[in-house]
Biopython code that builds the backbone (N, CA, C, O; Angstrom):
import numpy as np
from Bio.PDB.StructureBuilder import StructureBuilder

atoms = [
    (1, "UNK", "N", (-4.183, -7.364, -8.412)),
    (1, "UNK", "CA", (-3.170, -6.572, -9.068)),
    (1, "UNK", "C", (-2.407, -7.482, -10.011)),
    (1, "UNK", "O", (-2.242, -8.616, -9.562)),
    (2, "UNK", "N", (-1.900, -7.246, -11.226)),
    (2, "UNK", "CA", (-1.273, -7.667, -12.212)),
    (2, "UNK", "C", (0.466, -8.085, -11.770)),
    (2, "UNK", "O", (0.966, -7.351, -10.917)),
    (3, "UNK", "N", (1.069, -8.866, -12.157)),
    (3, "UNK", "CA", (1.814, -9.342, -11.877)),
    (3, "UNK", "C", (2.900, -8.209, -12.339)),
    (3, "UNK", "O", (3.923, -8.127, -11.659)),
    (4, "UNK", "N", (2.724, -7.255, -13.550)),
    (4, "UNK", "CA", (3.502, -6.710, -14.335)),
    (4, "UNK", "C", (3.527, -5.431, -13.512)),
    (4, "UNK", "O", (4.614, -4.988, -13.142)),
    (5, "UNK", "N", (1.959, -4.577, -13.086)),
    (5, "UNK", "CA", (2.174, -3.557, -12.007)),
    (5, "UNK", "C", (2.782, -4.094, -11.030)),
    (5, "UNK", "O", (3.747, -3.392, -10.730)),
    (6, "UNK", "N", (2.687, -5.051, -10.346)),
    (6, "UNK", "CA", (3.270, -5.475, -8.658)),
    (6, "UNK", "C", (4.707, -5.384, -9.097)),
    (6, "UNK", "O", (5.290, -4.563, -8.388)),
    (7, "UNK", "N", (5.648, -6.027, -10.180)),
    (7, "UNK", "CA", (7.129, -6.042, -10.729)),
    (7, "UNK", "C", (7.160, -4.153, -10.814)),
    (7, "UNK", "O", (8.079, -3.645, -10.170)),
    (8, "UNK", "N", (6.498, -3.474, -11.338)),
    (8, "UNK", "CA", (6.749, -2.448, -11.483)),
    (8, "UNK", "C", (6.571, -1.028, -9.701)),
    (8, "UNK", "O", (7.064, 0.061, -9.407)),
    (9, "UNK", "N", (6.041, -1.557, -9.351)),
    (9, "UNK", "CA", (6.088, -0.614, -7.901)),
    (9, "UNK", "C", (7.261, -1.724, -6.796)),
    (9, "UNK", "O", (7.984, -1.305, -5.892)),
    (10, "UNK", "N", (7.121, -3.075, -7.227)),
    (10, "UNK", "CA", (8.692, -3.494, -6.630)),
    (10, "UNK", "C", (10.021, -2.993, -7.115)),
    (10, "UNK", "O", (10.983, -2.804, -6.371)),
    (11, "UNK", "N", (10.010, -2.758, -8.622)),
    (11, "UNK", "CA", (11.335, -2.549, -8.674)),
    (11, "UNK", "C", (11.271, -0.538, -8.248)),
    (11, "UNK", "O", (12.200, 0.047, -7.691)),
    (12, "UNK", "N", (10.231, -0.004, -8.602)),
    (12, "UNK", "CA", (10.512, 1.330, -8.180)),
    (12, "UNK", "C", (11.008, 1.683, -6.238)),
    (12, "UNK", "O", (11.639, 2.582, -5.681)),
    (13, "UNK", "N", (10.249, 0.323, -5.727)),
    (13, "UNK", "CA", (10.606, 0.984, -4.280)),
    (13, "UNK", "C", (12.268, 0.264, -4.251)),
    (13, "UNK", "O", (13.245, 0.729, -3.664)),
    (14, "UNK", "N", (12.215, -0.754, -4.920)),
    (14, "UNK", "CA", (14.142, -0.730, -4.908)),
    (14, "UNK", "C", (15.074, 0.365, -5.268)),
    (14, "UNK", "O", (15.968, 0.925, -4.634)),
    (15, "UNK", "N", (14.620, 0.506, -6.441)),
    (15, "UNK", "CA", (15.418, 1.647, -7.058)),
    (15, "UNK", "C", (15.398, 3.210, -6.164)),
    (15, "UNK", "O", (16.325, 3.984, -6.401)),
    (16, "UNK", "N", (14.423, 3.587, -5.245)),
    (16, "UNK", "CA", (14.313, 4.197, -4.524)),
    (16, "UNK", "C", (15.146, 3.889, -3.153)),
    (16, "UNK", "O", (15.439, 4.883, -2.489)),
    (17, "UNK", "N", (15.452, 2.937, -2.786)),
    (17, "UNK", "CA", (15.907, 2.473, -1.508)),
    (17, "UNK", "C", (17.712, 2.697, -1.824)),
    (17, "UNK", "O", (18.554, 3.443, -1.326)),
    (18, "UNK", "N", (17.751, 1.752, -2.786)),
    (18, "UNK", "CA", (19.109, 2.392, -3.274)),
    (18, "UNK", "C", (19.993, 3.542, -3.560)),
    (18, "UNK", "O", (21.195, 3.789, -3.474)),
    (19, "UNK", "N", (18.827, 4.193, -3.965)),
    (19, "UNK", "CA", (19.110, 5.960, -4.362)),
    (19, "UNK", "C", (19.226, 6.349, -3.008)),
    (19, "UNK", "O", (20.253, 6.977, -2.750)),
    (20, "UNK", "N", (18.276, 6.099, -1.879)),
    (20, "UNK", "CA", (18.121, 6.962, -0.390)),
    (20, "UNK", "C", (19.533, 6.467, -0.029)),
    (20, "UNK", "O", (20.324, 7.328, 0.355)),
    (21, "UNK", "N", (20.056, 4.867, -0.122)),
    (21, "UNK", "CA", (21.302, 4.742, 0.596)),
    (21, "UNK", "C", (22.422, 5.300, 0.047)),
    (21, "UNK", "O", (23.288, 5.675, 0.837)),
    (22, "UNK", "N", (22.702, 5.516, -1.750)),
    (22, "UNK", "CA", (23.628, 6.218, -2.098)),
    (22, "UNK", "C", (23.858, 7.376, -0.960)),
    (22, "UNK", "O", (24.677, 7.557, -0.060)),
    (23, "UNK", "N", (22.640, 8.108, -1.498)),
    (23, "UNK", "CA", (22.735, 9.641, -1.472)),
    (23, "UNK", "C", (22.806, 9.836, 0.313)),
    (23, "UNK", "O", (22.374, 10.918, 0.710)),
    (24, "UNK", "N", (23.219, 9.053, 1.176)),
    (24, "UNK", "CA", (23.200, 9.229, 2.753)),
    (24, "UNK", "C", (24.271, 9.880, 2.707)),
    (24, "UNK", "O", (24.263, 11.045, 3.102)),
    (25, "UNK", "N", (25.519, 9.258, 2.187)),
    (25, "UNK", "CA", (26.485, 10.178, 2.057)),
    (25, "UNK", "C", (27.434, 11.337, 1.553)),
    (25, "UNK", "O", (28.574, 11.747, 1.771)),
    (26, "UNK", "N", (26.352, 11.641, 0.764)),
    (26, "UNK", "CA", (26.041, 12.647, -0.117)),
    (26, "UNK", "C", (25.619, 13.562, 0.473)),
    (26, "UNK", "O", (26.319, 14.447, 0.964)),
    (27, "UNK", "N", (24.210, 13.488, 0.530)),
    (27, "UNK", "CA", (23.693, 14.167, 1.099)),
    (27, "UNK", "C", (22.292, 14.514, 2.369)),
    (27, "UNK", "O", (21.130, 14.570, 1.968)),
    (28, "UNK", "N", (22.565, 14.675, 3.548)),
    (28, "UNK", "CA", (21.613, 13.765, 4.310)),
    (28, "UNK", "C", (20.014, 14.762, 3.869)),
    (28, "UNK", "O", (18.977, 14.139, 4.094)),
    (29, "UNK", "N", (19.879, 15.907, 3.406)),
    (29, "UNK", "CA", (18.462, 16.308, 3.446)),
    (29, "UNK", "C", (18.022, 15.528, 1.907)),
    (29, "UNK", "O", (16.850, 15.203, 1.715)),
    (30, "UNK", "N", (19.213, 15.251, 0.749)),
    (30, "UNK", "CA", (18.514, 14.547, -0.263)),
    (30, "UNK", "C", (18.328, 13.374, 0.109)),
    (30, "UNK", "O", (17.334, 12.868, -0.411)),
    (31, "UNK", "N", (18.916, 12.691, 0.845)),
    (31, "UNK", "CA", (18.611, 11.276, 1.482)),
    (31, "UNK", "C", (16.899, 11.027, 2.025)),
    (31, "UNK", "O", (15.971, 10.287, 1.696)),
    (32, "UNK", "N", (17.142, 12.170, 3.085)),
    (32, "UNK", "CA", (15.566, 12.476, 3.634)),
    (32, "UNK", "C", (14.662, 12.651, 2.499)),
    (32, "UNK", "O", (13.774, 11.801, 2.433)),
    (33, "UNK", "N", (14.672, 13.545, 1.593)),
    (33, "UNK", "CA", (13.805, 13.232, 0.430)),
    (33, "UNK", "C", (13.734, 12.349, -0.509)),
    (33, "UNK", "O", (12.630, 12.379, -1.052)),
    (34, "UNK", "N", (14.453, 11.560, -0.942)),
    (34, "UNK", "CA", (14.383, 10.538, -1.556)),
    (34, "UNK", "C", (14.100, 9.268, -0.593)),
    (34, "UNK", "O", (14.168, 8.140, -1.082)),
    (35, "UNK", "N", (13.812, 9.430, 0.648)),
    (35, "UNK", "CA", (13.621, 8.192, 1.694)),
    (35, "UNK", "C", (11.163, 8.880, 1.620)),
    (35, "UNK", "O", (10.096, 8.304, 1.409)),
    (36, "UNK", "N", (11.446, 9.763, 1.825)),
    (36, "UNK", "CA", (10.073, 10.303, 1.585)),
    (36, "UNK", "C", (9.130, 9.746, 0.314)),
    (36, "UNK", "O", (7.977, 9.326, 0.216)),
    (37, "UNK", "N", (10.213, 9.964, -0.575)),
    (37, "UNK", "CA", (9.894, 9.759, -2.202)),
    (37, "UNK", "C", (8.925, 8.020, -2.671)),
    (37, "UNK", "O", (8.029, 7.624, -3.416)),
    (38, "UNK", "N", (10.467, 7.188, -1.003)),
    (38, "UNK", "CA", (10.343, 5.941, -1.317)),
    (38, "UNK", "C", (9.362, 5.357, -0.717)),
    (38, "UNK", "O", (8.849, 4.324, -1.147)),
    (39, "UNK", "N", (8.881, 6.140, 0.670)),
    (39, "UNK", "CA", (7.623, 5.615, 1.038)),
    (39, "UNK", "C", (6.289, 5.919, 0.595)),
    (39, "UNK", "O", (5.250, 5.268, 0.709)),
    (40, "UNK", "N", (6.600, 7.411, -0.109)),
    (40, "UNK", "CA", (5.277, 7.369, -0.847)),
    (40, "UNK", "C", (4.761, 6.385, -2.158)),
    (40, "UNK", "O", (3.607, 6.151, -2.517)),
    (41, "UNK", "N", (6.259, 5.823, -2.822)),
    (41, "UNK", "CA", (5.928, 5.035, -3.763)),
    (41, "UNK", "C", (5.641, 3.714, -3.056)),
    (41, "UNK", "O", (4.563, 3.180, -3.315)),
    (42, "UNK", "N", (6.467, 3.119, -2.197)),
    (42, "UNK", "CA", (5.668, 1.941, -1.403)),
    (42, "UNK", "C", (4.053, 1.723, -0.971)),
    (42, "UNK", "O", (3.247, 0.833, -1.240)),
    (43, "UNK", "N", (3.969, 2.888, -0.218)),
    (43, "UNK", "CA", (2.113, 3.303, -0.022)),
    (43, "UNK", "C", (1.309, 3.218, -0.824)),
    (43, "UNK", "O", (0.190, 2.728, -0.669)),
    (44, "UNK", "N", (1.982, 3.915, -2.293)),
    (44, "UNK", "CA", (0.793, 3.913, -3.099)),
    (44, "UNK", "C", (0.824, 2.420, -3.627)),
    (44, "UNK", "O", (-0.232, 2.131, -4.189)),
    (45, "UNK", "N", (1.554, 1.616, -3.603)),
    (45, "UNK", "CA", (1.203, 0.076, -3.990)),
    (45, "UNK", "C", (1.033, -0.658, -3.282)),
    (45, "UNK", "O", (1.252, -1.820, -3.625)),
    (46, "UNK", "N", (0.601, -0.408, -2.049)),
    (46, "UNK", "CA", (-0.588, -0.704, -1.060)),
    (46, "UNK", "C", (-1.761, -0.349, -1.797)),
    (46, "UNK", "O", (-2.517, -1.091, -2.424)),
    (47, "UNK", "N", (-1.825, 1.368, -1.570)),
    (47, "UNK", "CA", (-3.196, 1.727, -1.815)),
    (47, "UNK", "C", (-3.832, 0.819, -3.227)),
    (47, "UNK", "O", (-4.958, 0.328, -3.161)),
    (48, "UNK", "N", (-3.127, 0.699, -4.253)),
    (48, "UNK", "CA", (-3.664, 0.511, -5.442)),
    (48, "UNK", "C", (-3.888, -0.739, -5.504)),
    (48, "UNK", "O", (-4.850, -1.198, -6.120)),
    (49, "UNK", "N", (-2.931, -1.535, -4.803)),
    (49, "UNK", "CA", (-3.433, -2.793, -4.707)),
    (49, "UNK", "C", (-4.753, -3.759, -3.472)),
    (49, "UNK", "O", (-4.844, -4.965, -3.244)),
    (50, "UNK", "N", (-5.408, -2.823, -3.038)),
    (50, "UNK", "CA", (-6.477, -2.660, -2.130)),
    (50, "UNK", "C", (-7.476, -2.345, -2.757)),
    (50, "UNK", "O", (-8.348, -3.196, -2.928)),
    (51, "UNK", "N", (-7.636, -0.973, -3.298)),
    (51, "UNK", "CA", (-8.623, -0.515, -4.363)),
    (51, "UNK", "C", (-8.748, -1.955, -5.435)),
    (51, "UNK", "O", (-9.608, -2.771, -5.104)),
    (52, "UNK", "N", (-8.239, -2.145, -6.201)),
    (52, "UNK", "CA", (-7.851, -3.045, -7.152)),
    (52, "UNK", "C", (-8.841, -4.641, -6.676)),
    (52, "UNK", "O", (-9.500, -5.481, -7.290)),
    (53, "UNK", "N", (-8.451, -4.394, -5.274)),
    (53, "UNK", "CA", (-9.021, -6.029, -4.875)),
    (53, "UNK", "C", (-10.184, -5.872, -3.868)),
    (53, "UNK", "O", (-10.856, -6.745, -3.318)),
    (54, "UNK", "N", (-10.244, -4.415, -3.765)),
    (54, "UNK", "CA", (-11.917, -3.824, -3.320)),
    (54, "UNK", "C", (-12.981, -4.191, -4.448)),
    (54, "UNK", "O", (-13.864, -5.049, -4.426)),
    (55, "UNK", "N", (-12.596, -3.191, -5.535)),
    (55, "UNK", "CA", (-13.035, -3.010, -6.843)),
    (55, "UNK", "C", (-13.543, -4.504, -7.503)),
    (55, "UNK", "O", (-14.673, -4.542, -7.990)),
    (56, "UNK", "N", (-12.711, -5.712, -7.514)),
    (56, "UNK", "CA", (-12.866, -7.150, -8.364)),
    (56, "UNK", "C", (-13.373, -7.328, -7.629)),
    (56, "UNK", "O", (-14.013, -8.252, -8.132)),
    (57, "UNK", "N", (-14.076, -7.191, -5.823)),
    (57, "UNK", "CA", (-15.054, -8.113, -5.241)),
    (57, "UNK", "C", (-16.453, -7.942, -5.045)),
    (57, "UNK", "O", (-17.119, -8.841, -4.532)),
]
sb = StructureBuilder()
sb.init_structure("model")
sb.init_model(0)
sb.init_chain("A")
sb.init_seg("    ")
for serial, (resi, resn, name, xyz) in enumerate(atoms, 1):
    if name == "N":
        sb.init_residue(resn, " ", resi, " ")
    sb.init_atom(name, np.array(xyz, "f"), 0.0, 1.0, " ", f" {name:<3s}", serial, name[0])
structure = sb.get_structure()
């Protein structure tokens, strides 16, 4: 995986983590979805970075 995708699904699962902790007290079912939001974006930069290093071998 590219150094520039890996910076880019790091800063999205930050920016996601932050948003879930704002919004706790806001609001706890947007919390729950934006905590959803954040593990699906974490996962998928697993997944892609697996494929990615399936794929180059």
């Amino acid at each position: 995986m590219s150094k520039t995708l890996s910076l880019l699904f790091a800063i999205l699962s930050v920016i996601g983590m932050l948003a879930t902790a704002f919004s706790i007290s806001y609001n706890g079912w947007l919390a729950l979805l934006l905590g959803v939001v954040t593990l699906f974006v974490t996962g998928l930069g697993f997944i892609v970075k697996a494929k990615l290093r399936k794929k180059s071998v």
